[in-house]
PyMOL Python script that loads the backbone (N, CA, C, O; Angstrom):
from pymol import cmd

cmd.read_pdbstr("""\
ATOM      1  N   UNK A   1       2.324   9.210  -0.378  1.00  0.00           N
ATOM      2  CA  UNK A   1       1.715   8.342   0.613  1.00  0.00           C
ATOM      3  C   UNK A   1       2.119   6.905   0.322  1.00  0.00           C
ATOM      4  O   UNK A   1       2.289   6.478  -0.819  1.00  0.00           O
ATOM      5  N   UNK A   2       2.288   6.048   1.651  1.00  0.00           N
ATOM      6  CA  UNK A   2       2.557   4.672   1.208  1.00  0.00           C
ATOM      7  C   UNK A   2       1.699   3.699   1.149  1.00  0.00           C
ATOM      8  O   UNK A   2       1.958   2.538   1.467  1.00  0.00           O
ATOM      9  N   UNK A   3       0.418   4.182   0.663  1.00  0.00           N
ATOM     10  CA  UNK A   3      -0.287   3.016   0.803  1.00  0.00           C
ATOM     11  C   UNK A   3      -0.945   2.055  -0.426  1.00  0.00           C
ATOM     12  O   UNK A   3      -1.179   2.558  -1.525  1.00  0.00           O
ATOM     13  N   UNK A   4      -1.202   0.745  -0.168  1.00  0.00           N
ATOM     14  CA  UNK A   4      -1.357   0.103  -1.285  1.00  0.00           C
ATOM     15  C   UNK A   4      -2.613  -0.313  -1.526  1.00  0.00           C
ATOM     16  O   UNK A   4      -3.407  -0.366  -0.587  1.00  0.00           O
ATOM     17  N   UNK A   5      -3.080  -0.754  -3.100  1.00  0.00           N
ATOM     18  CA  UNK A   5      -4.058  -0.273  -3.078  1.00  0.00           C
ATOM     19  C   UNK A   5      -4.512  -1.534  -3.632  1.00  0.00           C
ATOM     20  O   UNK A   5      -4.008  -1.665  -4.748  1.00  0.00           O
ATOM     21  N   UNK A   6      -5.274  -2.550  -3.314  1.00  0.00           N
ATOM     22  CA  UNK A   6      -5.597  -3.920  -3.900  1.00  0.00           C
ATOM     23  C   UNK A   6      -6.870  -4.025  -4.407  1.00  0.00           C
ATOM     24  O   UNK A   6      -7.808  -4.046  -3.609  1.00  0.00           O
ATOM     25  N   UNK A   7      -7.153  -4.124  -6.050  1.00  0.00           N
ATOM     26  CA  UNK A   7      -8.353  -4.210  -6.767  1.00  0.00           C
ATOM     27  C   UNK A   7      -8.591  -5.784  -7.085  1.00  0.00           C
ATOM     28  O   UNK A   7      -7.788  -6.398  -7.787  1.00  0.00           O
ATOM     29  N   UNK A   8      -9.840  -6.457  -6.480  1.00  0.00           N
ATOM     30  CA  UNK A   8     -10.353  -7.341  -6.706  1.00  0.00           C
ATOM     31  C   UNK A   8     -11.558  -7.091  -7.487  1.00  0.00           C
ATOM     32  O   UNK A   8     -12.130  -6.001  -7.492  1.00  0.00           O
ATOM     33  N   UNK A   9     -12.081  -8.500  -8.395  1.00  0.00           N
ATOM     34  CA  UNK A   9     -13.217  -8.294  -8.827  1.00  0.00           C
ATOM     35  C   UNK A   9     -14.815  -8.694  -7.592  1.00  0.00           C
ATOM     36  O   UNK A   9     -15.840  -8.017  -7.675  1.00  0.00           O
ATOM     37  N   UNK A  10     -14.679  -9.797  -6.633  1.00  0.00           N
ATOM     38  CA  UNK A  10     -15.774  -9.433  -5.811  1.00  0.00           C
ATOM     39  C   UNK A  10     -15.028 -10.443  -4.401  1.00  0.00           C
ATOM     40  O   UNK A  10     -14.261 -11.388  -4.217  1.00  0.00           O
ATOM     41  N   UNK A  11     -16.173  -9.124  -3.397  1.00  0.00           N
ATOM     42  CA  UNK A  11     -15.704  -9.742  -2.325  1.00  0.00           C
ATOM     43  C   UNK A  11     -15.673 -11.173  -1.520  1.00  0.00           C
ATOM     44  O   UNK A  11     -15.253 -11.344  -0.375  1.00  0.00           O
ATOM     45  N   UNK A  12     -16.216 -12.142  -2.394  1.00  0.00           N
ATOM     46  CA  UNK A  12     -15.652 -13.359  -1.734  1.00  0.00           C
ATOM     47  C   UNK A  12     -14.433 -14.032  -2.124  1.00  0.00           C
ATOM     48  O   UNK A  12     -14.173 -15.211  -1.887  1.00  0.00           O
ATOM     49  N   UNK A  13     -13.597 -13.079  -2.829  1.00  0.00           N
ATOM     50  CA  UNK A  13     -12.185 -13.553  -3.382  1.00  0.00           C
ATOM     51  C   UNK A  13     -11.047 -13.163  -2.011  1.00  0.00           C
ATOM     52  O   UNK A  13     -10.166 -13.864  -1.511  1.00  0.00           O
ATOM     53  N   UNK A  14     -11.495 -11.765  -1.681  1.00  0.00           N
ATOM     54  CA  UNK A  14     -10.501 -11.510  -0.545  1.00  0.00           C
ATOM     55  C   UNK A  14     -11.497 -11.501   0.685  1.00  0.00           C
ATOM     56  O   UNK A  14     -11.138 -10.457   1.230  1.00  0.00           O
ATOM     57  N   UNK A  15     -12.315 -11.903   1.309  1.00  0.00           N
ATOM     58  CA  UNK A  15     -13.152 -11.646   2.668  1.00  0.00           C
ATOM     59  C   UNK A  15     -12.173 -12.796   3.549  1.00  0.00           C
ATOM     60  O   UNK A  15     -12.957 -13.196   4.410  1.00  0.00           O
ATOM     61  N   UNK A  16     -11.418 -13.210   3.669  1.00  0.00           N
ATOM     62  CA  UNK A  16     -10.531 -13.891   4.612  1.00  0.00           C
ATOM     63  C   UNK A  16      -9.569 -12.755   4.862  1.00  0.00           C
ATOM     64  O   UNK A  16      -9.397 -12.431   6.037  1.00  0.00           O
ATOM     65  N   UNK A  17      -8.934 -12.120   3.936  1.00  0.00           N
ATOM     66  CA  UNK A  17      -7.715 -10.910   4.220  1.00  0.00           C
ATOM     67  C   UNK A  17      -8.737  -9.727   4.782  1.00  0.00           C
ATOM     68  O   UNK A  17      -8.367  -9.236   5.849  1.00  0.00           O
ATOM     69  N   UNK A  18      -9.874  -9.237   4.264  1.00  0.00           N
ATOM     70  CA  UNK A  18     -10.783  -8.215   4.994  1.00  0.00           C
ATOM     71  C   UNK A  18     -11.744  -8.520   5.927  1.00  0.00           C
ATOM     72  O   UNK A  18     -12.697  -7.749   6.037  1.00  0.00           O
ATOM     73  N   UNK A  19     -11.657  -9.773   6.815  1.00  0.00           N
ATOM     74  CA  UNK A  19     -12.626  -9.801   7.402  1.00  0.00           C
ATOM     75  C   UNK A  19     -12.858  -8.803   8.849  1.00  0.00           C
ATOM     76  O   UNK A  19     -13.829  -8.892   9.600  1.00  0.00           O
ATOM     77  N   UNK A  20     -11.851  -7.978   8.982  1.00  0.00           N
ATOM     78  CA  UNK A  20     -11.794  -7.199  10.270  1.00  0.00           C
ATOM     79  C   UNK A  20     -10.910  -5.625  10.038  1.00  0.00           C
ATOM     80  O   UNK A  20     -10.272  -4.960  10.854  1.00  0.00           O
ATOM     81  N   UNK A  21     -11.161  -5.417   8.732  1.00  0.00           N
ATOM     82  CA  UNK A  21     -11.134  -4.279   8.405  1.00  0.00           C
ATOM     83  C   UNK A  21     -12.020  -3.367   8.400  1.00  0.00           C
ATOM     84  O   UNK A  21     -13.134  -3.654   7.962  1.00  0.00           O
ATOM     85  N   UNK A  22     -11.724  -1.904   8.934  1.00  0.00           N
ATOM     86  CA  UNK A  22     -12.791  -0.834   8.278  1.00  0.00           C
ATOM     87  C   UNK A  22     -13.262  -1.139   7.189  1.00  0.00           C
ATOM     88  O   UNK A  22     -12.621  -1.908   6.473  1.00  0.00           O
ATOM     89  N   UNK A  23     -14.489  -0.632   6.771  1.00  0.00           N
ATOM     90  CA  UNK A  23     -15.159  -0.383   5.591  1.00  0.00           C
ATOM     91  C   UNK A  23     -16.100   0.670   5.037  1.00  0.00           C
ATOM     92  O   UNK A  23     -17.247   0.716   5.483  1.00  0.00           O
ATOM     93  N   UNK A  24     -15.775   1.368   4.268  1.00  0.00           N
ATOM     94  CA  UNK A  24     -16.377   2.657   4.155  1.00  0.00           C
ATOM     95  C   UNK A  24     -17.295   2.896   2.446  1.00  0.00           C
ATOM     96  O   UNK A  24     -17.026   2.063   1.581  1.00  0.00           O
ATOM     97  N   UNK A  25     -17.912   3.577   2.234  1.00  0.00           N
ATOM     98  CA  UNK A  25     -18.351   3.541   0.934  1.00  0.00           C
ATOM     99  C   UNK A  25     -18.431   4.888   0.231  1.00  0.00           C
ATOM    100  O   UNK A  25     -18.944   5.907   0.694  1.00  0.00           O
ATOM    101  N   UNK A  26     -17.673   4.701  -1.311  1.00  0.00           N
ATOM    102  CA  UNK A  26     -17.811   5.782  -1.766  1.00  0.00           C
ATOM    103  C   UNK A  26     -18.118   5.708  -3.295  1.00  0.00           C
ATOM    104  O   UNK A  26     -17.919   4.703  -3.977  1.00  0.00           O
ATOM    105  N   UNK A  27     -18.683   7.023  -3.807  1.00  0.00           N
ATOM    106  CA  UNK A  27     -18.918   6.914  -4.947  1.00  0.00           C
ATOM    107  C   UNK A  27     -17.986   7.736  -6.073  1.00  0.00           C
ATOM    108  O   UNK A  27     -17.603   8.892  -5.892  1.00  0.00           O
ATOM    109  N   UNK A  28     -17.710   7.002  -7.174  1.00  0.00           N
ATOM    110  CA  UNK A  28     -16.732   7.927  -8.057  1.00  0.00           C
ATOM    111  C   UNK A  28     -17.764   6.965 -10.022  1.00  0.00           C
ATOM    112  O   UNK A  28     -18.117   5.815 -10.283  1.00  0.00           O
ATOM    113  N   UNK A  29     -17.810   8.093 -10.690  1.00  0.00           N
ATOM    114  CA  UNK A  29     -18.627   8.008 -11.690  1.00  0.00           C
ATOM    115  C   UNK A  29     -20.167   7.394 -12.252  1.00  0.00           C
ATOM    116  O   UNK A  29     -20.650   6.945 -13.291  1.00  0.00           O
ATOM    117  N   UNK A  30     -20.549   7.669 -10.950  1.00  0.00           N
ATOM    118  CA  UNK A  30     -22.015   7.362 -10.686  1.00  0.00           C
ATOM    119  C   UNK A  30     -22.254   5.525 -10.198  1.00  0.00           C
ATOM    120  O   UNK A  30     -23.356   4.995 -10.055  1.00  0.00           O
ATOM    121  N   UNK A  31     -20.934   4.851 -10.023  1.00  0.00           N
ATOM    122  CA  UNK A  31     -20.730   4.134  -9.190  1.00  0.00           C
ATOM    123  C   UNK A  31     -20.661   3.848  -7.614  1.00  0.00           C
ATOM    124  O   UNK A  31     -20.513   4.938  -7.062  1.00  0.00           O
ATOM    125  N   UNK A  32     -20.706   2.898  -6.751  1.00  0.00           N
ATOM    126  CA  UNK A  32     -21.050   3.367  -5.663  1.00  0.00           C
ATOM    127  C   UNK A  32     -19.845   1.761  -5.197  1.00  0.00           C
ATOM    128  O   UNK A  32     -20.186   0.608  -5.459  1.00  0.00           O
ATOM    129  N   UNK A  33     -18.814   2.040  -4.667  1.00  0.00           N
ATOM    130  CA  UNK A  33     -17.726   1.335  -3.907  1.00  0.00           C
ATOM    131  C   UNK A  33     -17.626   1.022  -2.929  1.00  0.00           C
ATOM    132  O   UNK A  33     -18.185   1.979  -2.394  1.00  0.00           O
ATOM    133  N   UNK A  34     -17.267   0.230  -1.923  1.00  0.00           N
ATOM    134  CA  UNK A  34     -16.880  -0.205  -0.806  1.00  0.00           C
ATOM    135  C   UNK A  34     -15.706  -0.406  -0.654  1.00  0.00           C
ATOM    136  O   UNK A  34     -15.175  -1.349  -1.240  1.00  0.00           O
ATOM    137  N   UNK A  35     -14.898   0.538   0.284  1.00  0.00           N
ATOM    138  CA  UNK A  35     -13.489   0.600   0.386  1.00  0.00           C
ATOM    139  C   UNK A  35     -13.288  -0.812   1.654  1.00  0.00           C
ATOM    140  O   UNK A  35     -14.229  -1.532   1.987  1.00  0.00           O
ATOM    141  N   UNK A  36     -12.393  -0.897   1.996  1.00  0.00           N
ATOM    142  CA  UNK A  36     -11.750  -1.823   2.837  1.00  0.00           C
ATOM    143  C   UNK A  36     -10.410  -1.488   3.324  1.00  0.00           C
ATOM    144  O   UNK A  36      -9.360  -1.421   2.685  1.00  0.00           O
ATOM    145  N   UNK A  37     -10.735  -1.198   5.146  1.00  0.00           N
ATOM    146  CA  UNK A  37      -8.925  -0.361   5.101  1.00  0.00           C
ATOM    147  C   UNK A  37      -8.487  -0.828   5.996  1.00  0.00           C
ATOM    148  O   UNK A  37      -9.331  -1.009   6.873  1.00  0.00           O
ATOM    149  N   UNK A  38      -7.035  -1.296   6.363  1.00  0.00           N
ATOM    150  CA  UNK A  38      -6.355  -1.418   7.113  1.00  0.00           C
ATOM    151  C   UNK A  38      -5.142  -1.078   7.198  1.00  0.00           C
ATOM    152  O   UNK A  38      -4.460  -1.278   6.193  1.00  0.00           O
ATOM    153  N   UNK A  39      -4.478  -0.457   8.413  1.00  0.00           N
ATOM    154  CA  UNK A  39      -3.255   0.245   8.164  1.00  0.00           C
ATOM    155  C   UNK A  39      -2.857   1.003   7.009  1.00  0.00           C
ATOM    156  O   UNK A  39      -3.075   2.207   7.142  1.00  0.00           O
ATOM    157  N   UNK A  40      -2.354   0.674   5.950  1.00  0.00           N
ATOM    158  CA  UNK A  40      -1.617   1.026   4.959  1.00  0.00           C
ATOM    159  C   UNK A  40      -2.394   0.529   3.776  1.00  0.00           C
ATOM    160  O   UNK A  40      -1.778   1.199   2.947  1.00  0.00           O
ATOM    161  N   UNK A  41      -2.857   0.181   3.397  1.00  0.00           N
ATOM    162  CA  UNK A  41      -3.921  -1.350   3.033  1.00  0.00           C
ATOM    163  C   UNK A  41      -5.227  -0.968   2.024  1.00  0.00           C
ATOM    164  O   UNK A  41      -5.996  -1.903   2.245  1.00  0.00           O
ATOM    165  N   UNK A  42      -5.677  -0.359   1.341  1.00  0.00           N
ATOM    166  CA  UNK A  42      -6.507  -0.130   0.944  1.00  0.00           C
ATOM    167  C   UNK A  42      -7.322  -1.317   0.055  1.00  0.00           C
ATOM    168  O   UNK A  42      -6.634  -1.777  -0.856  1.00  0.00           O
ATOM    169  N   UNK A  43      -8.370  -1.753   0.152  1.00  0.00           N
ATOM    170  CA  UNK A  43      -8.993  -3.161  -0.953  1.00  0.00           C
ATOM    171  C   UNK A  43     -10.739  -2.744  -1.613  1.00  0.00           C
ATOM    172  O   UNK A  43     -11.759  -2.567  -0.946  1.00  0.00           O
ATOM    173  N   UNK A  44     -10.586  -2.695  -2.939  1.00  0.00           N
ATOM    174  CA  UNK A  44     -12.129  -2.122  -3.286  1.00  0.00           C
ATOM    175  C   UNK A  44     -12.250  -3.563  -4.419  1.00  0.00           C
ATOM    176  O   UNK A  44     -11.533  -4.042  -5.298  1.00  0.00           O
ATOM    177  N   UNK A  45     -13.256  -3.807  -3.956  1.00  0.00           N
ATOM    178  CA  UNK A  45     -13.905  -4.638  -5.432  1.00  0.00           C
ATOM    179  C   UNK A  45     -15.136  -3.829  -6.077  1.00  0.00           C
ATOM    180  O   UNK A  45     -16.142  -3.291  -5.614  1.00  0.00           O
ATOM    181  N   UNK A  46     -14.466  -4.028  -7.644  1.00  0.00           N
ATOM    182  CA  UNK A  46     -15.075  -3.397  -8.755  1.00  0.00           C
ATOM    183  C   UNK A  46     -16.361  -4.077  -9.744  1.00  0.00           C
ATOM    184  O   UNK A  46     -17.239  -3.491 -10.378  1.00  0.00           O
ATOM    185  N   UNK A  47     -16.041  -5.739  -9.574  1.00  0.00           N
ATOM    186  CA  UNK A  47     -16.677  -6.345  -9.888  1.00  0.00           C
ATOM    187  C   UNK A  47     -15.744  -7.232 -11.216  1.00  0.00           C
ATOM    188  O   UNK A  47     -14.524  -7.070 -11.163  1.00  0.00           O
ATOM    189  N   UNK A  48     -16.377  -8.280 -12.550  1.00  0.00           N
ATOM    190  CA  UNK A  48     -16.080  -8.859 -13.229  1.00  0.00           C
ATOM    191  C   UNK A  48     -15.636  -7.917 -14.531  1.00  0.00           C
ATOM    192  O   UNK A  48     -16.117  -6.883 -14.996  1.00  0.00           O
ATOM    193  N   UNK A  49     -14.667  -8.624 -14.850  1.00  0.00           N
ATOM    194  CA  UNK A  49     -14.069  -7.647 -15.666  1.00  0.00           C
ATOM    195  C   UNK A  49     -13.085  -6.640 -15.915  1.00  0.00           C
ATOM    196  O   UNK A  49     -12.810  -5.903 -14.968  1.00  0.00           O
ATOM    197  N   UNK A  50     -12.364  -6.427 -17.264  1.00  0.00           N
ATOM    198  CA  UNK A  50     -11.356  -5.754 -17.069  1.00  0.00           C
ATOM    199  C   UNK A  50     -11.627  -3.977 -17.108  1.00  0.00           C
ATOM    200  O   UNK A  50     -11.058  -3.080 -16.486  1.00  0.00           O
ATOM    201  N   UNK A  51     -12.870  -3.930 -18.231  1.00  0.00           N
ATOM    202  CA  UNK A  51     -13.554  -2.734 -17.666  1.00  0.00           C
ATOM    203  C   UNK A  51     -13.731  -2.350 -16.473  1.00  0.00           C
ATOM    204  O   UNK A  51     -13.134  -1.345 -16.089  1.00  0.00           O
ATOM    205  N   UNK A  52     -14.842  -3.262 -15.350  1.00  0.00           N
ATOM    206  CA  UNK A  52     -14.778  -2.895 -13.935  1.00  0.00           C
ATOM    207  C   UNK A  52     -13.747  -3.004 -13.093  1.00  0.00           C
ATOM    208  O   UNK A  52     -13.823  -2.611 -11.929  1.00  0.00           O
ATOM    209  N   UNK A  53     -12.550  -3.620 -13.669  1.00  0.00           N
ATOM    210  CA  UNK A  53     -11.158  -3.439 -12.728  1.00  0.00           C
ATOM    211  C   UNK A  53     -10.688  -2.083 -13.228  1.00  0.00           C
ATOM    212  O   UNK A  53     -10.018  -1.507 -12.372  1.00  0.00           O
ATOM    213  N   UNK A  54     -10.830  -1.439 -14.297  1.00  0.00           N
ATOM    214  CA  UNK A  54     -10.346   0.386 -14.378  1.00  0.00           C
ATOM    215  C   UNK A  54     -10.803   0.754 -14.162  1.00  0.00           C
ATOM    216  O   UNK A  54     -10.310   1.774 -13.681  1.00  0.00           O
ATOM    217  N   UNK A  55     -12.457   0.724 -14.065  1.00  0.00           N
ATOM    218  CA  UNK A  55     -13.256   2.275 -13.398  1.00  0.00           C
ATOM    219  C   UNK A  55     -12.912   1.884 -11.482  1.00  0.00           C
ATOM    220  O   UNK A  55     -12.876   2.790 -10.649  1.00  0.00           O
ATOM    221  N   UNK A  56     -12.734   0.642 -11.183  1.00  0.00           N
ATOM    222  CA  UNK A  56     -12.321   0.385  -9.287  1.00  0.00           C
ATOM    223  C   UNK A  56     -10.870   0.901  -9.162  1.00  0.00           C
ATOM    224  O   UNK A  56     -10.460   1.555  -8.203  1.00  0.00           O
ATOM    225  N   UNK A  57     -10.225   0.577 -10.112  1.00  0.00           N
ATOM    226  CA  UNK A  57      -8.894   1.022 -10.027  1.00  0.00           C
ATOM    227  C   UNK A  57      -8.728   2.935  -9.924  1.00  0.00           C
ATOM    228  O   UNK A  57      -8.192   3.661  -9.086  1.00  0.00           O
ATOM    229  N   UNK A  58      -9.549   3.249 -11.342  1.00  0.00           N
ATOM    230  CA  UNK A  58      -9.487   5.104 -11.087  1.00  0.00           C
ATOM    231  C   UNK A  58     -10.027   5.612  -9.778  1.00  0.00           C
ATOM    232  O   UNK A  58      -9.457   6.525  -9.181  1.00  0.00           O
ATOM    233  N   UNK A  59     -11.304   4.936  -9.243  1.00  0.00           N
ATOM    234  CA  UNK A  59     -12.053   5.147  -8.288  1.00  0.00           C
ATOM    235  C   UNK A  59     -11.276   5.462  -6.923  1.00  0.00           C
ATOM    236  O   UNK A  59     -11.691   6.356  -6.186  1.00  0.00           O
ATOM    237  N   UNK A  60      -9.996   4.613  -6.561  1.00  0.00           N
ATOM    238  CA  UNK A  60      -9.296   4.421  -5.697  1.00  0.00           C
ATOM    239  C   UNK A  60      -8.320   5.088  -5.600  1.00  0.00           C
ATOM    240  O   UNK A  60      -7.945   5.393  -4.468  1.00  0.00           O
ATOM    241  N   UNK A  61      -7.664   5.488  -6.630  1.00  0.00           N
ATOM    242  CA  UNK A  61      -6.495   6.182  -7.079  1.00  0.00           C
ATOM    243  C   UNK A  61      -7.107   7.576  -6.647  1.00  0.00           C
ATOM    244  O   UNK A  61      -6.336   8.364  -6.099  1.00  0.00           O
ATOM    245  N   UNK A  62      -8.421   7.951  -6.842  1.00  0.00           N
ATOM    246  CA  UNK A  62      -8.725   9.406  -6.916  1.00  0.00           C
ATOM    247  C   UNK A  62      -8.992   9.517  -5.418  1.00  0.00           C
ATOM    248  O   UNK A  62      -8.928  10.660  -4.963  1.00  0.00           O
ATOM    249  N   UNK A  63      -9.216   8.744  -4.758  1.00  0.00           N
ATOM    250  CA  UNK A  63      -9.935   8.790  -2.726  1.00  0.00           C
ATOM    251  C   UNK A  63      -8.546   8.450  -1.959  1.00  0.00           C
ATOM    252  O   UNK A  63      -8.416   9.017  -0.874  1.00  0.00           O
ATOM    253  N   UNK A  64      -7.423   7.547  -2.404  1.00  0.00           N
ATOM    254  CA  UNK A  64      -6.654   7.169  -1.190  1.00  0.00           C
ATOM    255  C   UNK A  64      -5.498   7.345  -2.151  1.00  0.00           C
ATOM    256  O   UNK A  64      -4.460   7.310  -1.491  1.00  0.00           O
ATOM    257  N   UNK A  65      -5.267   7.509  -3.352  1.00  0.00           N
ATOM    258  CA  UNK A  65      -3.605   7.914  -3.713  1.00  0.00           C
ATOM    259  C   UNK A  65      -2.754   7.180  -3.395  1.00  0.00           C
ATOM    260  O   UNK A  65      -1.820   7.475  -2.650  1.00  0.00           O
ATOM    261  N   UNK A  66      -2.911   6.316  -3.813  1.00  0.00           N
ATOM    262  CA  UNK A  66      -1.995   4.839  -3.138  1.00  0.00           C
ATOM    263  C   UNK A  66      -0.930   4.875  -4.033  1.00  0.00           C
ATOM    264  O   UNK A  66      -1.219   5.056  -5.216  1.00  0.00           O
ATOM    265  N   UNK A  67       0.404   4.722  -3.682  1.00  0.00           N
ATOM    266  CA  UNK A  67       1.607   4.734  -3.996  1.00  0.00           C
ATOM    267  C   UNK A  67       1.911   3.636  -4.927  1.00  0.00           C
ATOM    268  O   UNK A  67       2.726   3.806  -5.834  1.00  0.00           O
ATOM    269  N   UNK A  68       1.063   2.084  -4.684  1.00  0.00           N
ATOM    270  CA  UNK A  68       1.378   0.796  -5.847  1.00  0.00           C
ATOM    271  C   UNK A  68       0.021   0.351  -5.583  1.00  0.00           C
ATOM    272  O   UNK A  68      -0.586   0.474  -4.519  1.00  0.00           O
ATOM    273  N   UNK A  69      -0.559  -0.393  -7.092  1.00  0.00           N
ATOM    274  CA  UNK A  69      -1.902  -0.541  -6.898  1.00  0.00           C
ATOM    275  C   UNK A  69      -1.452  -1.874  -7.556  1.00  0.00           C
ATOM    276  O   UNK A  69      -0.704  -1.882  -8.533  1.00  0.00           O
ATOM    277  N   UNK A  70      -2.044  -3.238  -6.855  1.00  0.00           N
ATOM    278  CA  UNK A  70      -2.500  -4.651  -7.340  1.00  0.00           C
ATOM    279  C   UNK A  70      -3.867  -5.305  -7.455  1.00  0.00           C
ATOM    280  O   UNK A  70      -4.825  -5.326  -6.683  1.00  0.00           O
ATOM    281  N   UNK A  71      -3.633  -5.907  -8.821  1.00  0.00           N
ATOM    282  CA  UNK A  71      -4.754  -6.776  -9.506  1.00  0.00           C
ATOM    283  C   UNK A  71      -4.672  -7.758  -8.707  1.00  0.00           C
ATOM    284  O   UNK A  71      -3.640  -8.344  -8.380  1.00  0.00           O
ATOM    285  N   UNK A  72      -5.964  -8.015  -8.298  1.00  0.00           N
ATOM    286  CA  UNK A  72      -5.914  -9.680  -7.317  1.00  0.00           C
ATOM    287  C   UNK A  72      -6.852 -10.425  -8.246  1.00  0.00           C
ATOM    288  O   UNK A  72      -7.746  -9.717  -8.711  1.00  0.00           O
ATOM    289  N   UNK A  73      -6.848 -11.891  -8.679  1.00  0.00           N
ATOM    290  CA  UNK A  73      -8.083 -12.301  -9.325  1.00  0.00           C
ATOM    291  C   UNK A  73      -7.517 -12.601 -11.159  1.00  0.00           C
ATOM    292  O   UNK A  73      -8.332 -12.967 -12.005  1.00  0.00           O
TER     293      UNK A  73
END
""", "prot")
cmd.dss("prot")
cmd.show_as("cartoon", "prot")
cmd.util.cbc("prot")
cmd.orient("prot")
């Protein structure tokens, strides 16, 4: 699949690039996510941290299989 997969730590870093995207919510390790989708586009914030940028990062990888995943932040 070609889609990419952009991990921020919170959403007022990217809400100008998502402001008119789907948004859907899911849970992966007793966490609870908010996806952000457009086209090809996938954007989840995980929160502060490099811990919460790998459990948002696995979280995403396991629901949309995104082909290249970027750290924003």
């Amino acid at each position: 699949m070609s889609r990419i997969a952009i991990i921020a730590a919170m959403e007022r870093e990217v809400a100008p690039l998502i402001r008119d995207w789907k948004v859907r919510t899911m849970e992966h390790g007793g966490r609870r996510y908010r996806l952000f989708e457009s086209g090809d586009a996938t954007v989840v914030c995980g929160g502060i941290g490099a811990e919460a940028a790998r459990r948002a990062t696995e979280a995403v990888i396991r629901e949309v299989n995104p082909a290249r995943e970027i750290s924003a932040g």
